[in-house]
DRENSEDREN-182582 format. One record per residue: x, y, z of N, C-alpha, C, O, CB in turn; residue in one letter. Coordinates in steps of 0.1 Angstrom, whole numbers. Atoms other than C-alpha are relative to their C-alpha. Glycine has a CB too. Example, Ala and Ser with C-alpha at 12.3 -4.5 7.8 and 13.67 -1.06 7.14 Angstrom:
BEGIN
ATOM  n.east  n.north   n.up  ca.east  ca.north  ca.up  c.east  c.north   c.up  o.east  o.north   o.up  cb.east  cb.north  cb.up  residu
ATOM       9      -12      0      123       -45     78       9       12      0      19       12      7      -10         0     12       a
ATOM      -9      -11      0      137       -11     71      -8       11      8      -3       22      9        4         5    -14       s
END
This chain:
BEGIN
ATOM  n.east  n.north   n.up  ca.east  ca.north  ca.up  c.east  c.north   c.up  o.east  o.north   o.up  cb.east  cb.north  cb.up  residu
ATOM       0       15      0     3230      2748    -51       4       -5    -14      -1       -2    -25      -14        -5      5       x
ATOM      -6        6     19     3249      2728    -80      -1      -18      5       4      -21     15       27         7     -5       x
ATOM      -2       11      1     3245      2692    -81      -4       -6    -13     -10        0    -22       -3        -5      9       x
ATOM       1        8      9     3244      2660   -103     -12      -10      1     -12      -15     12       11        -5     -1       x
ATOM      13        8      0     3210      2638   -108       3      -10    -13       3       -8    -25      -15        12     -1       x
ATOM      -2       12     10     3216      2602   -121      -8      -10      3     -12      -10     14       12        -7      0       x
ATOM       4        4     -3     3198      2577   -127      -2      -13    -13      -1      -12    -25       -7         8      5       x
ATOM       1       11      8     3192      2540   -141      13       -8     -8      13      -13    -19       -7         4     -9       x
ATOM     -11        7      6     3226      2526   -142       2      -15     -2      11      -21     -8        9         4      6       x
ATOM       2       16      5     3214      2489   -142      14       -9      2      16      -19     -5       -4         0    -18       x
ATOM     -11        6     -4     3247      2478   -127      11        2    -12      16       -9    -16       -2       -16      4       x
ATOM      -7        2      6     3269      2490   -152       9       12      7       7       24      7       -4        -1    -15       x
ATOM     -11      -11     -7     3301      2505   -133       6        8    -12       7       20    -14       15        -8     10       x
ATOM      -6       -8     12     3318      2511   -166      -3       15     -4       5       24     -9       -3        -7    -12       x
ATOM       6      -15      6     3294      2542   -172      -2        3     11      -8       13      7      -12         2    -10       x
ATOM       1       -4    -15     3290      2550   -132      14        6      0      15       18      3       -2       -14     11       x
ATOM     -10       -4     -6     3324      2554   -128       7       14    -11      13       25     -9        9       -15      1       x
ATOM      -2      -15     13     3329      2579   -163     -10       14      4      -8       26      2       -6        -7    -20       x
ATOM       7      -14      1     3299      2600   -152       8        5     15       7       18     17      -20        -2     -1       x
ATOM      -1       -4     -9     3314      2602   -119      16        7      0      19       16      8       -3       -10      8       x
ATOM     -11      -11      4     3351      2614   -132      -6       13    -10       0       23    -12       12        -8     -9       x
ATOM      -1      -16     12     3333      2638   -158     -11        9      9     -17       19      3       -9        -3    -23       x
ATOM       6      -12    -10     3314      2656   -128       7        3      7       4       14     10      -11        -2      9       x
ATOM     -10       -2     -8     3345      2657   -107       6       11     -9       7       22     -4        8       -13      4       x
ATOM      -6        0      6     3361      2666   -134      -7       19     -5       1       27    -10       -1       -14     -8       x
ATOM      10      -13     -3     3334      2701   -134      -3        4     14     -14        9     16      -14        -2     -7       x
ATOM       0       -1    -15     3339      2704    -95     -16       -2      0     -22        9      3        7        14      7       x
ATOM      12       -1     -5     3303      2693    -92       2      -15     10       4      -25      3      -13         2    -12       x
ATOM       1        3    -10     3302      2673    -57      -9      -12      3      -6      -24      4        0         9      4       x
ATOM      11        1     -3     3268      2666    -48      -5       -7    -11      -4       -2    -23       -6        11      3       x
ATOM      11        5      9     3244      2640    -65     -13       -7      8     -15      -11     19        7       -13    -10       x
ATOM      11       10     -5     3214      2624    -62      -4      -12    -12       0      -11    -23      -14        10      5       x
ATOM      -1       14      7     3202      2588    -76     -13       -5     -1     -19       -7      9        8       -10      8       x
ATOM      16        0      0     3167      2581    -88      -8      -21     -5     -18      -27     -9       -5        16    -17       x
ATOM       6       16     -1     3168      2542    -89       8       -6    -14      17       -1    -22      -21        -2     -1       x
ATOM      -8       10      7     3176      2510   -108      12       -3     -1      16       -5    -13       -1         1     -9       x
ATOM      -8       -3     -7     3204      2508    -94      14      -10     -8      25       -7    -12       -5        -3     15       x
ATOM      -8       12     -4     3219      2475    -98      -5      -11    -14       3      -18    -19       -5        -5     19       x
ATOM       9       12     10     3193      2452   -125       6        1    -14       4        9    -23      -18         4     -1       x
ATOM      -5        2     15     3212      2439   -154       8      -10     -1       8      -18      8        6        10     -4       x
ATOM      -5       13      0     3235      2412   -166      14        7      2      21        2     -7       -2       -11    -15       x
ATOM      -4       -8      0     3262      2435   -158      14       -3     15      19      -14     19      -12        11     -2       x
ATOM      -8       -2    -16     3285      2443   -123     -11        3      8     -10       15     10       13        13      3       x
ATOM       9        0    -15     3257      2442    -96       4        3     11       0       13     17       -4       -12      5       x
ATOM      -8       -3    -17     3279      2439    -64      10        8     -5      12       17      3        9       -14      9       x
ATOM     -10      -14      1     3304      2461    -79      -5       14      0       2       24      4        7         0    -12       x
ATOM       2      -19     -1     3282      2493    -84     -10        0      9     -16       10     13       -6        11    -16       x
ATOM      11       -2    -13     3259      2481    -56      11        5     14       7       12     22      -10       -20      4       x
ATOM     -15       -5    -10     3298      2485    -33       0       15     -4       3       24      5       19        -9     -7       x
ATOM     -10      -16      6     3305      2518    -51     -15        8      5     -14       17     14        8         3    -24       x
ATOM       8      -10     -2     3273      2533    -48      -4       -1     18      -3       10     23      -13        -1    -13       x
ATOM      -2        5    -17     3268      2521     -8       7       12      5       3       22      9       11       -15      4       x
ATOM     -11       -8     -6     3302      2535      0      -1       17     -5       3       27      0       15        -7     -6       x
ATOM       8      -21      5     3289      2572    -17      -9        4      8      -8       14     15       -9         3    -17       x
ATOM       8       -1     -6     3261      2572     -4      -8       11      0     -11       20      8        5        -1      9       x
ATOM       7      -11      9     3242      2593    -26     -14        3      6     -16       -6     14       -2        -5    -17       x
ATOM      11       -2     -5     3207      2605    -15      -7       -6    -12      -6        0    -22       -3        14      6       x
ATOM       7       13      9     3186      2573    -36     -15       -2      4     -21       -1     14        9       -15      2       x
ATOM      15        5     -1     3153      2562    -42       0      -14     -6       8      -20    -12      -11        10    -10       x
ATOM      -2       16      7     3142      2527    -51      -8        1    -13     -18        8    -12       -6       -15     10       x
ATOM       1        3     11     3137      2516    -89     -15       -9     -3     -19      -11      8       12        -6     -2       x
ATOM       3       10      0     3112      2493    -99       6      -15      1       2      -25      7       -5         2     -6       x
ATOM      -8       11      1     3138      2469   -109       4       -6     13       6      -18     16       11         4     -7       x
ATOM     -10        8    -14     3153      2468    -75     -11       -3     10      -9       -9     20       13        12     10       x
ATOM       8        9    -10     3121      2462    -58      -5      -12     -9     -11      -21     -2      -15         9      6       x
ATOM       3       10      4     3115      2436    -85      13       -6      5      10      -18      6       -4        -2    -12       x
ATOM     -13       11     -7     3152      2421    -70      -6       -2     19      -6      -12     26       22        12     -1       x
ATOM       3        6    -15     3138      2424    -34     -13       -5     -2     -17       -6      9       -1        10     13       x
ATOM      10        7     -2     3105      2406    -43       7      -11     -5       4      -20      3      -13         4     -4       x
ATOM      -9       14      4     3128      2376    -60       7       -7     15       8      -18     19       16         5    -12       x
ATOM      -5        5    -12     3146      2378    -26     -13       -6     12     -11      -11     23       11        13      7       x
ATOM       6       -2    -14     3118      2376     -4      -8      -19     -8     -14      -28     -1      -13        22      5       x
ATOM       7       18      6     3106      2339    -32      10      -10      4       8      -22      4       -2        -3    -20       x
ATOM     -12        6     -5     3144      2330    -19       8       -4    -14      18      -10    -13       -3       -14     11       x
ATOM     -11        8      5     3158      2321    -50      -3        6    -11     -14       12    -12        1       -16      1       x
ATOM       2       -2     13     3164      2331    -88      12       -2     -7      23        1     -4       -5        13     -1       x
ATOM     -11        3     13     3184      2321   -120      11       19     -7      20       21    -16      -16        -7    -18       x
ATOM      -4      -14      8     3193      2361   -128      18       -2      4      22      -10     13       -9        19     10       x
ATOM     -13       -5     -4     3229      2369   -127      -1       10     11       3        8     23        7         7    -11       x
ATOM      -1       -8    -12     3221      2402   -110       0       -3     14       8        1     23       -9         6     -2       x
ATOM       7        5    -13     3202      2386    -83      12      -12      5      14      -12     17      -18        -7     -3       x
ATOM      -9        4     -6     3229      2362    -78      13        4      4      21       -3     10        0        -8     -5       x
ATOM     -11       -7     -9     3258      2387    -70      -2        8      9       7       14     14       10         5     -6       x
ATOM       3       -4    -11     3242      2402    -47       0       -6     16      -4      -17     18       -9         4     -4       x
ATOM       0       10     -6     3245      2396    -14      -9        8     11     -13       19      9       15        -7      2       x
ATOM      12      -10     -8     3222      2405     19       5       13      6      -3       20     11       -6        -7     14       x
ATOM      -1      -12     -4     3240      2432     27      -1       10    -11      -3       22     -8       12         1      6       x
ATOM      10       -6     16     3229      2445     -9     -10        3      0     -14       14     -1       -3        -8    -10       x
ATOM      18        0      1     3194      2434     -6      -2       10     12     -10       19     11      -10       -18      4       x
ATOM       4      -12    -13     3196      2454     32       0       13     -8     -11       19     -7       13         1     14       x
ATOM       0      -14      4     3206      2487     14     -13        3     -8     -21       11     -4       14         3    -10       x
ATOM       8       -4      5     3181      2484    -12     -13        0      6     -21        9      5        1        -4    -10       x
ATOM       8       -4    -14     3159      2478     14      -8       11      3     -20       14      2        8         3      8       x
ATOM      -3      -10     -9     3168      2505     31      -8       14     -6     -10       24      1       19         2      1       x
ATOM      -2      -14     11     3156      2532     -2     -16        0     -1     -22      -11     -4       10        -4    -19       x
ATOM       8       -6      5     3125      2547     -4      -3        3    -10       6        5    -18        1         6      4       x
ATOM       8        0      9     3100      2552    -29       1       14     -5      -1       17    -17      -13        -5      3       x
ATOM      -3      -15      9     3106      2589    -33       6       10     17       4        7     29      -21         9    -10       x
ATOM      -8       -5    -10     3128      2614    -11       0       17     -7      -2       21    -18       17       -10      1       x
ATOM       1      -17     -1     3129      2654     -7      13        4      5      18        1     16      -11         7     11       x
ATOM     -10       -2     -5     3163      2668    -12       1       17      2      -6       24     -4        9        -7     -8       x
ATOM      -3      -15     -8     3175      2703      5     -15        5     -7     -19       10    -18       19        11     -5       x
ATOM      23      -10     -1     3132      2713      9       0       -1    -12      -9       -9    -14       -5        21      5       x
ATOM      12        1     12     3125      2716    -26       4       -7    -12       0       -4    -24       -5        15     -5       x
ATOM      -1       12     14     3138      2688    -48      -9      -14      1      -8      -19     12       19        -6     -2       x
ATOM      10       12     -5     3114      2659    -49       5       -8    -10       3       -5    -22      -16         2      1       x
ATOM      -5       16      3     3131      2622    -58      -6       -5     -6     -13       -7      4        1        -9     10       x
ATOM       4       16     -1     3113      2594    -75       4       -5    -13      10        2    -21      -17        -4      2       x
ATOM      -3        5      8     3118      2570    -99      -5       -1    -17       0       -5    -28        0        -8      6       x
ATOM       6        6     19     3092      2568   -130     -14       12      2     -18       18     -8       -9       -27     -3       x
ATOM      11       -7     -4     3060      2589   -110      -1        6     12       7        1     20       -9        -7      1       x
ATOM       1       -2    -17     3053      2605    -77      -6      -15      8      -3      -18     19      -14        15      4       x
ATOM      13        8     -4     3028      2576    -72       1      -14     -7      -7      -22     -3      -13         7     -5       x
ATOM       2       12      5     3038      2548    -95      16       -2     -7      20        5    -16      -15         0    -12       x
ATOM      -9        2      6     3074      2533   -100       5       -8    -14      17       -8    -17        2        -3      8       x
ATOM       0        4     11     3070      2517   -133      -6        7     -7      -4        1    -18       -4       -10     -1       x
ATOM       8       -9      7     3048      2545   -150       5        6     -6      11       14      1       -6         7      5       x
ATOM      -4       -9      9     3060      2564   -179      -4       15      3     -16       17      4       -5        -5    -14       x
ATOM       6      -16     -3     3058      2604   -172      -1        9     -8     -11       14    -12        7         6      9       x
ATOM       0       -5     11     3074      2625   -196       3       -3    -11       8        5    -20        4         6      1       x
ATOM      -1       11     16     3074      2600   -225     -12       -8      3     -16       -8     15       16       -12     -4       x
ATOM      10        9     -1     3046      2575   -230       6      -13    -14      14       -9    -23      -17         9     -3       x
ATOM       7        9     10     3041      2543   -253     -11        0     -3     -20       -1      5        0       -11      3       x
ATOM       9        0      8     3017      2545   -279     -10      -14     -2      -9      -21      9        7         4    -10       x
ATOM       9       11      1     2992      2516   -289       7       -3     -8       9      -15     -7      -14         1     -2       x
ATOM      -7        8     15     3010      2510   -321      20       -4      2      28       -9     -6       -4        15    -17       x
ATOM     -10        2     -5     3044      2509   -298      14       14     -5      26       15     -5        1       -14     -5       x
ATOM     -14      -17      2     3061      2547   -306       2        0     10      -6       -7     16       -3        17     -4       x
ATOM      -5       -6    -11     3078      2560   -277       0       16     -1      11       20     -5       13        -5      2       x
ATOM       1      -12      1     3067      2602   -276       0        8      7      -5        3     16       -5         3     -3       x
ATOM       1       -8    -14     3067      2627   -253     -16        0      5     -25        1     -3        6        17     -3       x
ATOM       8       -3     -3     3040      2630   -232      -5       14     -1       2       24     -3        1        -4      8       x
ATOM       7      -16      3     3009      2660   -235       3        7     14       6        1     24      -19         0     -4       x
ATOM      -2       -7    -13     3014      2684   -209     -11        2      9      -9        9     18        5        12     -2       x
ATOM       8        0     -6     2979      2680   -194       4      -17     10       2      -18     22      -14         3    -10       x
ATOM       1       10     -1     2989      2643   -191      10        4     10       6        1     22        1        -8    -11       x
ATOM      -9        1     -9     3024      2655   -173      -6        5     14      -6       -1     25       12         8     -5       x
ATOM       5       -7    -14     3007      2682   -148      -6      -11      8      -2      -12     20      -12        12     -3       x
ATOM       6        7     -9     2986      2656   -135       6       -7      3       0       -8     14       -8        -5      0       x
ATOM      -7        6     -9     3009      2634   -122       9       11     13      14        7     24        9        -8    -11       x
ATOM     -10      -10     -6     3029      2667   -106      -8        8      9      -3       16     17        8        11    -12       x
ATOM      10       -6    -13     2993      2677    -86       2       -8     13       2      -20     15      -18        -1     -4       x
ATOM       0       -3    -14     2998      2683    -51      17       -1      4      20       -3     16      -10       -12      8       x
ATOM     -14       -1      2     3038      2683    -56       7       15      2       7       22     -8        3        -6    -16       x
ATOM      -4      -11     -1     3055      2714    -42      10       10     -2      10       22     -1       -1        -1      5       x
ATOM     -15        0     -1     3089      2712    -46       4        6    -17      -1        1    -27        6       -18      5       x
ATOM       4       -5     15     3101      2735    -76      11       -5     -5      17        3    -13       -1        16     -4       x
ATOM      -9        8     11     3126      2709    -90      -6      -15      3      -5      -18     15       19         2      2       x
ATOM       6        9      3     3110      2678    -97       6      -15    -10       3      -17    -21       -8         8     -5       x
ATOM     -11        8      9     3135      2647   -107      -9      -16     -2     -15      -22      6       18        -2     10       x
ATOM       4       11      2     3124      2616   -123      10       -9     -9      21       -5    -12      -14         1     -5       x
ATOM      -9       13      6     3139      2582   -141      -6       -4     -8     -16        3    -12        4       -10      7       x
ATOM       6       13      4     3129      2547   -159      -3        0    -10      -5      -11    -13      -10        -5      6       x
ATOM       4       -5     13     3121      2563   -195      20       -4     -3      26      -13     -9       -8        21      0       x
ATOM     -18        4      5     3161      2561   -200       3       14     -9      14       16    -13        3       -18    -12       x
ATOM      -7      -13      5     3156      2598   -217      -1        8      3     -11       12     10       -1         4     -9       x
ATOM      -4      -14     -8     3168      2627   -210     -12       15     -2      -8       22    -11       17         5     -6       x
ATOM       6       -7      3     3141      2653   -211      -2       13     13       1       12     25       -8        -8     -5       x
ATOM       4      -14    -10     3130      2690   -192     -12        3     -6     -13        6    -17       10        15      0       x
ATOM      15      -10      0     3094      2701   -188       2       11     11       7       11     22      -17       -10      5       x
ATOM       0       -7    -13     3089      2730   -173     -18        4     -1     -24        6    -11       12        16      0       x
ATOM      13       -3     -4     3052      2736   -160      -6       11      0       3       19      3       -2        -4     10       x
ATOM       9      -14      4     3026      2766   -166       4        8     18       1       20     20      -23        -6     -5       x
ATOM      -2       -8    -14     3036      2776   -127      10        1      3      13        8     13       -5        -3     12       x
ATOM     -13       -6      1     3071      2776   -134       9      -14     11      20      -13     16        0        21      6       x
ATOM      -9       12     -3     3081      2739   -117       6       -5    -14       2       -3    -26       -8       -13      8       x
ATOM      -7       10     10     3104      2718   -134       0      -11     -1      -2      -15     10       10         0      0       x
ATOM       0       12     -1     3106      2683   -142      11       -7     -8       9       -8    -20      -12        -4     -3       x
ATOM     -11        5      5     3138      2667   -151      -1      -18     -2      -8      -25      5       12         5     11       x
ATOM      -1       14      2     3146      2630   -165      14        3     -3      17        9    -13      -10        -8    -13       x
ATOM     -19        0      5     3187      2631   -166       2      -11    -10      14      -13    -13       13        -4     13       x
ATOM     -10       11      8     3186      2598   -190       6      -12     10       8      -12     22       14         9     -7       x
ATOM      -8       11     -7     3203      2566   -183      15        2      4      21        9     -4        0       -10     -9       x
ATOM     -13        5      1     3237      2559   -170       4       -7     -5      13       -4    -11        4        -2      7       x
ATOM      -4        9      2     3241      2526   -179     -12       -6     -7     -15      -18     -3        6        -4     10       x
ATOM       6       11     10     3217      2514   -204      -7        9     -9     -18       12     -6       -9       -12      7       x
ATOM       6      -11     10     3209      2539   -237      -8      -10    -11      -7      -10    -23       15        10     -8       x
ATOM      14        7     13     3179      2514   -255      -4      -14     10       4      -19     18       10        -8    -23       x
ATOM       5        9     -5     3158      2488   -241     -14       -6     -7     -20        1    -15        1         4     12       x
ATOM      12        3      8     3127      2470   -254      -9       -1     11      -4       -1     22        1       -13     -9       x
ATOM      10        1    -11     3097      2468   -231     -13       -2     -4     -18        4    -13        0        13      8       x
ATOM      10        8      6     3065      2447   -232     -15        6      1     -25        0     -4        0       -13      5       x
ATOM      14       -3     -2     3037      2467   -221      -5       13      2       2       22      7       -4        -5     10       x
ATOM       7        6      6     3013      2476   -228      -1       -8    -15      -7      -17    -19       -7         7      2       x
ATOM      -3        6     12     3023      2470   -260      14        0     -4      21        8      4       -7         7    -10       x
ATOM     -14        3      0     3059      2460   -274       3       10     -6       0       12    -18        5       -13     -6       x
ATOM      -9      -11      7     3080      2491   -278      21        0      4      28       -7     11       -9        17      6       x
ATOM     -13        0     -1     3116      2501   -281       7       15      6       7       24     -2        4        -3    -15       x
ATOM      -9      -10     -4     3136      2528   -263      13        2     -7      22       -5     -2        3        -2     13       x
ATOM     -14       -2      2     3167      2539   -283       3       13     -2      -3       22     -9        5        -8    -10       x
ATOM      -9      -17     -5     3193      2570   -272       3        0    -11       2       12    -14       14         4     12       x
ATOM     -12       -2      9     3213      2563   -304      13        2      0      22        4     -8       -2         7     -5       x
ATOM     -18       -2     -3     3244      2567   -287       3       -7     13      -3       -6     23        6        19      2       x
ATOM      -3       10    -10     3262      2542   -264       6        9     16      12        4     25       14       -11     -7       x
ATOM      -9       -8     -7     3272      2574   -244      -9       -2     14     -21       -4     13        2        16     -6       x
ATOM      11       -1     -5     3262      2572   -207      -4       19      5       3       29      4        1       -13     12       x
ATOM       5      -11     -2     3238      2601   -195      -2        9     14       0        5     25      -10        -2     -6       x
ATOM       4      -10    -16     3230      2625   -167       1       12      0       6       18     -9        9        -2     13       x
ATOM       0      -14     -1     3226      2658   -155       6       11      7       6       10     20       -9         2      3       x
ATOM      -6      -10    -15     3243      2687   -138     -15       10      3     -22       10     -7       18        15     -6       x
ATOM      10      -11     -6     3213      2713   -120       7        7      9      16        4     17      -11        -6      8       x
ATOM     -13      -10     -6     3227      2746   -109     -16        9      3     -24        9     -6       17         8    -15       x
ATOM       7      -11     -5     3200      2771    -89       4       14     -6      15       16     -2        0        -1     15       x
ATOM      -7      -14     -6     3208      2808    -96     -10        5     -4     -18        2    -13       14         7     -5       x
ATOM       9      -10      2     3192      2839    -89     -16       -8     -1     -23       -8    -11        5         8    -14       x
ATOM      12       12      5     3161      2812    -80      -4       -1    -12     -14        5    -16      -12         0      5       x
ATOM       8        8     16     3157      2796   -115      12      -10      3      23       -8      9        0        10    -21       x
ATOM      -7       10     -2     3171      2763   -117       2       -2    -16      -7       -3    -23       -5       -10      8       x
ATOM      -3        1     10     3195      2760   -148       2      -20      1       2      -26     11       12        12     -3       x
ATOM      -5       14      1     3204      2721   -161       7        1    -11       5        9    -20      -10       -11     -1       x
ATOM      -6        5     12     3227      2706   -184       0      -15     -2       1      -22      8       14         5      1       x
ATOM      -1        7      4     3225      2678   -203       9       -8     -6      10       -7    -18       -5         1     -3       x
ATOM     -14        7      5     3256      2652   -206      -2      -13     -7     -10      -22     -5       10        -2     13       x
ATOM      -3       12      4     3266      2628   -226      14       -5      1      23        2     -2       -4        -1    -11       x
ATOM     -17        2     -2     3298      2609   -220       3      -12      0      -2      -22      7        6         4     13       x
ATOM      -3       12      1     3316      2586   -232      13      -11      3      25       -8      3       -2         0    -10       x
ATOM     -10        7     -5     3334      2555   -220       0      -16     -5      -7      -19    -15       -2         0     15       x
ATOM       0       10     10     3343      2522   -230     -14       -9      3     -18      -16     12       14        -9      2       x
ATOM      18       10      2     3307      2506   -238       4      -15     -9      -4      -23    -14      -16        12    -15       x
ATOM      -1       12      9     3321      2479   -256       1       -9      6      -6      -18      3       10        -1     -8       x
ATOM      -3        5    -13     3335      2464   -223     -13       -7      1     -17      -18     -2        5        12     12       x
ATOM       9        2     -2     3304      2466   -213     -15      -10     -9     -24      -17     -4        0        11      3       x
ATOM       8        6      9     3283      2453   -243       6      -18     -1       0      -28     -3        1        10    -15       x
ATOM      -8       17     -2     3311      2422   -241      -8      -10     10     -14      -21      9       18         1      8       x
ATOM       5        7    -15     3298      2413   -207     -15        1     -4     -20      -11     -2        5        11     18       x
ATOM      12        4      0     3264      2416   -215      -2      -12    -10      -9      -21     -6       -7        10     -3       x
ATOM      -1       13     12     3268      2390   -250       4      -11      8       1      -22      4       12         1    -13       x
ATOM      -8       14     -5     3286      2366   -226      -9       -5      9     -10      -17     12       15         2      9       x
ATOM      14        4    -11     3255      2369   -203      -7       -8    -13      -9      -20    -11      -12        15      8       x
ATOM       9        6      9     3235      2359   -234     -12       12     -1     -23        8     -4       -5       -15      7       x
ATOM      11      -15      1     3213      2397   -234       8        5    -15      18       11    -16        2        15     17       x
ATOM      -3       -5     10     3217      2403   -269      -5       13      0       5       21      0       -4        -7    -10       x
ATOM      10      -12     -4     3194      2433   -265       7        9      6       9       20      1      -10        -2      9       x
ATOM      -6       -7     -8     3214      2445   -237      17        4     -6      25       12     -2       -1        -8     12       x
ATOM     -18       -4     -3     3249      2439   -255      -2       12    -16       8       18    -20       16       -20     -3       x
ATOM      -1       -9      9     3233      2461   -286      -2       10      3       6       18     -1       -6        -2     -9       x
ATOM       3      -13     -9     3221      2486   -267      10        7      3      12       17     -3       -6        -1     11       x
ATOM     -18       -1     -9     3254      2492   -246      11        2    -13      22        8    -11        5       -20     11       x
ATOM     -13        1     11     3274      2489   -283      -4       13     -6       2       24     -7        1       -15    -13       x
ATOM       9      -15     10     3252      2515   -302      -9        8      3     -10       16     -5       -8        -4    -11       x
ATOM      16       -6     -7     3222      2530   -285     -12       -5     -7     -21        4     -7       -1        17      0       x
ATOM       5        0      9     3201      2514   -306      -2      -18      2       8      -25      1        6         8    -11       x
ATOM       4       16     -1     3182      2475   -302      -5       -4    -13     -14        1    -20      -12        -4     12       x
ATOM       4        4     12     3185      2455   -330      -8      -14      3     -13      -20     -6       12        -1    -11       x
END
């Protein structure tokens, strides 16, 4: 089994469409999609069309259930939320909170149990961003069977592997390498590189190997379109990996 595991492209096609020539581009086929799909000042309906028409095996984000609870108040000022349209909101919909791919890969977005939850990274009290302890990871991964284990919403790319020989993968962002985030306390996410990210996962001889990509495409594009939104944050991030 060889596939690709992406996740958190925040509507930016620019870096959707590069990770998806530089997997082609390694005959790898097969992906799966671990949320955030769409949430950003970014192309919305464009990589909400592209990713539809693929039809990747997906889980839902927090972000994108915070776009279907905006839909369900009827109305909002976002960009995102306003190029979307209901046959958008239907798909995301449509996505499940966590999904099991060929028996033993298990889907979700940030936790088994909590789509906003930091897993293999944490925020500190004084606002570091570090890896989590590994007593801290296991327990989120009890009663979890499945010996590849994919998660998101951290935006970095990391591999634990567990004292019983599961794995736990974060492939990184596609489309957004730094972000700031308010809670519990105000910290900063930054990749340092505008590249976007993802993973190849290759089984053999049961052990599951991974590779870690970075790849780059025009982020500038992208960082334009976010300044024009008015997301400074977003258009530094997207330029450098890095929120000034």
């Amino acid at each position: 089994m060889r596939f690709a595991a992406i996740a958190d492209i925040h509507g930016n096609c620019f870096a959707l469409q590069a990770v998806l020539a530089d997997a082609a581009d390694l005959g790898v086929q097969e992906f799966v999609n671990l949320g955030d799909h769409v949430s950003g000042p970014l192309e919305a309906a464009k990589t909400a069309d592209l990713l539809m028409e693929l039809g990747f095996p997906s889980v839902r984000g927090d972000q994108d259930r915070r776009l279907l609870e905006l839909q369900k108040v009827g109305s909002s000022k976002r960009s995102d939320f306003q190029q979307l349209s209901e046959t958008h909101f239907d798909w995301l919909a449509s996505l499940s909170a966590t999904l099991v791919y060929h028996d033993d890969v298990f889907l979700c977005h940030a936790t088994p149990t909590d789509d906003a939850k930091f897993w293999l990274d944490q925020a500190t009290a004084d606002g570091t961003v570090r890896p989590s302890g590994r007593e801290e990871i296991e327990a989120e991964a009890v009663g979890l069977k499945a010996s590849l284990i994919l998660c998101g919403h951290t935006h970095i790319q990391r591999v634990v592997r567990l004292p019983d020989g599961r794995l736990i993968v974060n492939p990184g962002s596609v489309g957004l390498p730094g972000f700031r985030g308010r809670g519990p306390v105000p910290y900063k996410v930054e990749i340092g590189t505008p590249h976007a990210s993802y993973a190849i996962i290759e089984r053999k001889r049961d052990a599951w190997s991974v590779t870690l990509r970075f790849v780059p495409y025009d982020s500038r594009a992208a960082a334009e379109m976010a300044q024009h939104a008015g997301m400074s944050d977003w258009a530094s991030a997207l330029a450098s990996g890095w929120v000034d």
